[in-house]
C-alpha positions, 0 to 999 in steps of 0.5 A: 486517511488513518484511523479510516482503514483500521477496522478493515485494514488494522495496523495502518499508518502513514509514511508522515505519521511514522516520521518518514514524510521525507525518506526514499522510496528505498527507506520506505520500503526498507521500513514496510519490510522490516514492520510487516506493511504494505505499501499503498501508493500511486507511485510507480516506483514500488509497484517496480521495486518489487518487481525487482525485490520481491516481496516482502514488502507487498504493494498496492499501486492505486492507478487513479488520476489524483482524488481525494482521501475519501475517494482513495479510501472508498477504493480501498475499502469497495476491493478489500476482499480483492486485496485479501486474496490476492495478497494473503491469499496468493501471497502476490508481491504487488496488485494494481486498483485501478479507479 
């Protein structure tokens, strides 16, 4: 998906970009904390971790059946101001999108 985001959400990367396509949720996270990124993921596990963690690092949990990038992106950019608030503005540990 990257570049996509970077005018709307500069900064973004991937986990296989950063040369994490194999790493543990716990090394992920442990990577978003230590760089400033949100997590951004379909996967349960984080939306958890921060439950139990806090933040940082924030989450963002895509509840949507599998779907292509574009479609992925398309939320993403449709909730942009839905995720400013609730993660700048409210300073929330994690949020859920739900397509």
């Amino acid at each position: 998906m990257v570049p996509f985001p970077q005018h709307t959400f500069p900064g973004s990367s991937q986990v296989v970009l950063l040369g994490m396509g194999s790493a543990s949720d716990k090394e992920v996270w442990q990577r978003a904390k230590d760089d400033g990124y949100v997590v951004v993921s379909r996967d349960a596990d984080f939306q958890e971790l921060s439950l139990v963690w806090g933040a940082p690092p924030q989450v963002i949990r895509l509840r949507t059946p599998n779907q292509t990038r574009a479609a992925v992106l398309k939320l993403l950019l449709d909730n942009k101001d839905v995720i400013h608030t609730a993660l700048e503005t409210q300073a929330l540990a994690s949020i859920e999108l739900i397509a």
